[in-house]
N, C-alpha and C positions, 0 to 999 in steps of 0.2 A: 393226630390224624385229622386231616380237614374235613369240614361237614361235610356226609354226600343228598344229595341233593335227588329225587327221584320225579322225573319229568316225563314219565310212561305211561301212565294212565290209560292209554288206549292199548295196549300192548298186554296191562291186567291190572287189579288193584288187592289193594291187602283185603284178606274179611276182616270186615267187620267183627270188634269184639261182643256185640249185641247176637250177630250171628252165630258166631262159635258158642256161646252161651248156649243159643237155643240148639245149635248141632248136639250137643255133647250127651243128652240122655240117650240117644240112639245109635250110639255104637256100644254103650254097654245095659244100662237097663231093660228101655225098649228096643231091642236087638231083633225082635222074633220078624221073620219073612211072612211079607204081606199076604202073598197067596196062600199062607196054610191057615187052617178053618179053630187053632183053640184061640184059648185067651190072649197069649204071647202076639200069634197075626192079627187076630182083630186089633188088638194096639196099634201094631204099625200099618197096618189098612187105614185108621181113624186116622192118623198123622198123614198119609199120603194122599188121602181124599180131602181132608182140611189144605193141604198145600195147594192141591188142585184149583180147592175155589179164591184161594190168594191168589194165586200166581194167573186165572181166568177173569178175575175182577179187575186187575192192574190193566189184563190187554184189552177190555171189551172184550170180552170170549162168555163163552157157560162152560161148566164146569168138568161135562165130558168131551169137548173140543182142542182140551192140553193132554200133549203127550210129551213123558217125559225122556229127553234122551242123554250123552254123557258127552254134548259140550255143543256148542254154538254151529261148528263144521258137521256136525251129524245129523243135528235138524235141518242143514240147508242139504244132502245128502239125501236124507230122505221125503226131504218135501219134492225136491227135483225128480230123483230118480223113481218114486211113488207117484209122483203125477204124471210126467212122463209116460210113465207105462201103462196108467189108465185111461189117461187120453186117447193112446192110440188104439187100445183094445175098444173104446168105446165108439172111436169116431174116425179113426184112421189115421187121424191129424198126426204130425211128427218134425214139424216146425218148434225149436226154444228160440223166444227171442228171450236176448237179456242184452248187457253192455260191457264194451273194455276195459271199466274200472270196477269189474265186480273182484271182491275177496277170491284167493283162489277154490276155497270151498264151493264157491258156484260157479267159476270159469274152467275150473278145471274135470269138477263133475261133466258138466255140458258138455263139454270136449270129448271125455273116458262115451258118452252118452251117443254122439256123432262118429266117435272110432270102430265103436264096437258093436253097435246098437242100430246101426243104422237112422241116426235121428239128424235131423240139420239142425244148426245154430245159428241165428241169423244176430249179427251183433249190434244196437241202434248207435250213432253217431252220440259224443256227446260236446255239451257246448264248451269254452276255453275254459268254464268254472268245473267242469267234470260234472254237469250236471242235463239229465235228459230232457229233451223238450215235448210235451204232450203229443206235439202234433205229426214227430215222427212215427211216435207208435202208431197213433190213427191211421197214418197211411201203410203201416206194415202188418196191420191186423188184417188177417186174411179165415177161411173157414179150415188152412189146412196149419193154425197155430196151437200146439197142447199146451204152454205153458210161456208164461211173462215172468221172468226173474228179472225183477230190479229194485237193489238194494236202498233202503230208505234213507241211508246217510254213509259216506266214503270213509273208509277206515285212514284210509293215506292222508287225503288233503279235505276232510272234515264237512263237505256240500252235503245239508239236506236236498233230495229229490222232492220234487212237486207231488208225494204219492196218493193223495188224494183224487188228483185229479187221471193219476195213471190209473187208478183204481177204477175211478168210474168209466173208464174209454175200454176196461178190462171187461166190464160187468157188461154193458152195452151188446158187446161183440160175445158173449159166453166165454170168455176163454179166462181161466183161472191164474191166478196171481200170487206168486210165492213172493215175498221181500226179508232180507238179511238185516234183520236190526239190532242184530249184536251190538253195533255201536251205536245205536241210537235210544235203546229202552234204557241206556243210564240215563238220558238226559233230556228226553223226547215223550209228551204224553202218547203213551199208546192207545190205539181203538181200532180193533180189528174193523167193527162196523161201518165207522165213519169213513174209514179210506180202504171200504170194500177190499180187504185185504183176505185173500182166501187161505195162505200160508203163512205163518211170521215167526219166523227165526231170532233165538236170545240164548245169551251165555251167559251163567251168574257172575264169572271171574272179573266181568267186565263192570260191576256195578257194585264190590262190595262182598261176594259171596265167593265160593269155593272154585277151584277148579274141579271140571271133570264134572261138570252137570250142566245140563242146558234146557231149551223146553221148544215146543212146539205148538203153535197154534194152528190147529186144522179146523175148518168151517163146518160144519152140518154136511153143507151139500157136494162135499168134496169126498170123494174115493179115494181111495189111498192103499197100493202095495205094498206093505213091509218090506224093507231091506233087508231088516233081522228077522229070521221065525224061530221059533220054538212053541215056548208054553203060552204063547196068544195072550200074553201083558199089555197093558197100554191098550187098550180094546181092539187086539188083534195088532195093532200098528207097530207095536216096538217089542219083541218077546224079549226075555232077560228079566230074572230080579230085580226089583228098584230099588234103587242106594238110596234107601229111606233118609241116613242124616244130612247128604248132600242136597236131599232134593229139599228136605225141612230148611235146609240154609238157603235155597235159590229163593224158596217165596219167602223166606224172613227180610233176606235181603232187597227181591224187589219191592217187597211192604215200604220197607224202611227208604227205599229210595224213592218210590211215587208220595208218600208222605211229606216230602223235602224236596221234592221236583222244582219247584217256582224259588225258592231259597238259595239251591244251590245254582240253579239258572243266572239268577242277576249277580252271587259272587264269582262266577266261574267266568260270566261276561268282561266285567268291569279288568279282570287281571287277565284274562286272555287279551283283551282288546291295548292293555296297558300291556304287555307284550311283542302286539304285533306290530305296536308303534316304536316302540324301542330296536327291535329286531332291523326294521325298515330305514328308521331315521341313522341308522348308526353303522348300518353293514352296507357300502356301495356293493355294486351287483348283487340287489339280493330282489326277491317280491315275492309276495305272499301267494300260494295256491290254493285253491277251493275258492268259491264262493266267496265275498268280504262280507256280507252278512247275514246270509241262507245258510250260515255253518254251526256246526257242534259247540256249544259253549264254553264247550272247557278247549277245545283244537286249534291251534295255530300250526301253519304249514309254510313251507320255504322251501323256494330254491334258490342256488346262488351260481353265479355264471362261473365257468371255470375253475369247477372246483369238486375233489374227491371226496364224496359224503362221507362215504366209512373209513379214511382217515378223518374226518370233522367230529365223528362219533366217539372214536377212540382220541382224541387229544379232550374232547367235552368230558369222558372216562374218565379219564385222569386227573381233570380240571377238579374232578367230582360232582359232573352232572349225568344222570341219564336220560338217556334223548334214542329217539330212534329215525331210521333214512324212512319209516312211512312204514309198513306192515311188519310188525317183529316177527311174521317167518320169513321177513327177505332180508335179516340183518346177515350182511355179512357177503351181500350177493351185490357184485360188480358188476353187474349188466343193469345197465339204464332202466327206470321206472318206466314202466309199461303203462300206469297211470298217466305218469308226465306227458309221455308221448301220444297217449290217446286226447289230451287238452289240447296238443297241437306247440309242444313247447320244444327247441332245437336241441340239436345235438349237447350242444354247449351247458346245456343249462340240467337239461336229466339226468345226470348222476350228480349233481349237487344239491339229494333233497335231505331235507329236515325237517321230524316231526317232533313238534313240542306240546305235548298233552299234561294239562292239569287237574287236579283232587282234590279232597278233603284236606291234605295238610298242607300245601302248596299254600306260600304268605308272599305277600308282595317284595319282602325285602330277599326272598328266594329269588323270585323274578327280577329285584334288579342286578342280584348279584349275575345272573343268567345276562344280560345285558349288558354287563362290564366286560366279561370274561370274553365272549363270543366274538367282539370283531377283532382281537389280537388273532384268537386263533385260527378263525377264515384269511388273515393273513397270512399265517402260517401254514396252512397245507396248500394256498397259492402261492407262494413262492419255494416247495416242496416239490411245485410239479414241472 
């Protein structure tokens, strides 16, 4: 059976065996539920408050401003629909801006938000690298805005945003700032402070740690409505029992990854970048999407003219690579990237995208065999069509 080859990374990663180590006393030793007052909850209260200042240290935060929730789409859920509804209790405002190429966890919130809710969405333009320009915000900040969603780096085609500087144009005008950095806290130093970020959204699976836990960074000066209520967990913000050993895995794992941040940085460059060169020099009709050097380290992105991705997916399958057309909840879906088309890229070219994301185990001679394989098979589902 020939090697297979795993080129997804963005899509999830394995945990770590450091973190499963540290999961493992908390589904059967210390088991006991946080909120009960013997010995058993103090245990698991002591592990969920130590998580707290791990997982608050990594983003610039303190240590009661993380709330923990059960994956990466539920923090941007509840940072949106929480703000949202405080905003406008507060101030009347009922304006989201945010952008074309947000995750659907935050395009499609805003939207259920504008349906139902009565709220407008106003969408900023973005430039051909999928990336916003400061100074459209400036001019679309108005006193009737409750919230700015824009994501700190694109899951699809890998463009870090400017968000420092969206931050301060956020702070300036009062108007709070939620960002989706699910893909960006593998590989991007966080600091809620530094880029006045008022909400910040992370998902462990994406860096190393488990699925089915996520985290939330909420500011001091930020209100916030519960989506979920009950027994007023998470300081009112999130009710539900906390998945003590998931949540022990999310701060082990983002430890373990801000620890090796700068490390995995320049190995992740050096073979992405030896990637996109291969990809490019070898495949006619092909060019790279995102940003060429404001992007995710480990992300290389593609499109290729005239050409059906998700046959290109399932022939790379088989090849034994895995690869994804850009968002793994849109594999499998024949309508044109939504992405592509908000860069301003033609018919022709949008449904022949490919995302190639690298990892921990990902070695160069993976990457060249990924560069043999590939322009046979872009010739193959071109002349399939």
């Amino acid at each position: 059976m020939k090697e297979r080859i795993y080129l997804d990374y963005a899509a999830t990663t394995p945990v770590d065996p450091r973190v499963v180590e540290r999961m493992l006393p908390f589904f059967t030793g210390t088991f006991g539920n946080p909120s009960s007052v013997h010995w058993f909850g103090q245990q698991a209260e002591a592990a969920l408050e130590s998580a707290r200042e791990t997982v608050a240290s990594a983003l610039g935060a303190q240590a009661d401003e993380i709330v923990f929730t059960s994956c990466g789409t539920e923090s941007d859920n509840l940072a949106i629909r929480g703000m949202a509804f405080t905003q406008r209790e507060r101030t009347g405002a009922q304006r989201i801006i945010t952008t074309p190429v947000e995750h659907h966890a935050v395009l499609h919130t805003v939207e259920q938000l504008a349906e139902l809710n009565g709220f407008k969405m106003d969408l900023l333009p973005v430039d051909q690298y999928g990336m916003v320009d400061p100074e459209d915000l400036r001019h679309a900040l108005r006193d009737d805005v409750a919230l700015v969603s824009i994501m700190y780096a694109n899951n699809e085609i890998g463009t870090i945003n400017p968000i420092a500087e969206i931050g301060k144009l956020c702070l300036q005008r009062g108007v709070p700032l939620h960002s989706d950095a699910v893909q960006a806290a593998a590989h991007l130093p966080m600091n809620v402070v530094r880029d006045q970020i008022d909400l910040l959204a992370i998902g462990a699976h994406k860096f190393y740690g488990p699925k089915g836990v996520g985290a939330l960074a909420v500011r001091k000066n930020v209100g916030l409505h519960p989506s979920q209520t009950g027994g007023g967990q998470e300081n009112g913000r999130r009710a539900g029992t906390q998945n003590i050993p998931y949540i022990v895995g999310l701060a082990e794992a983002l430890k373990l990854t801000v620890d090796d941040l700068e490390a995995r940085r320049q190995r992740y460059t050096a073979r992405r970048d030896r990637l996109i060169a291969g990809v490019l020099g070898n495949v006619s009709g092909s060019r790279l999407t995102g940003h060429p050097t404001e992007r995710l380290p480990n992300h290389a992105s593609f499109a290729f003219e005239r050409l059906d991705g998700n046959h290109l997916l399932m022939l790379l399958d088989a090849a034994g690579f895995a690869c994804s057309s850009g968002s793994a909840c849109k594999v499998g879906d024949p309508k044109p990237s939504s992405v592509l088309n908000a860069i301003g890229l033609s018919q022709a070219w949008t449904l022949g995208s490919l995302r190639v994301t690298l990892g921990e185990s990902t070695t160069l001679d993976q990457i060249e065999s990924f560069i043999e394989v590939l322009p046979s098979l872009v010739t193959k589902v071109r002349g399939a069509a």
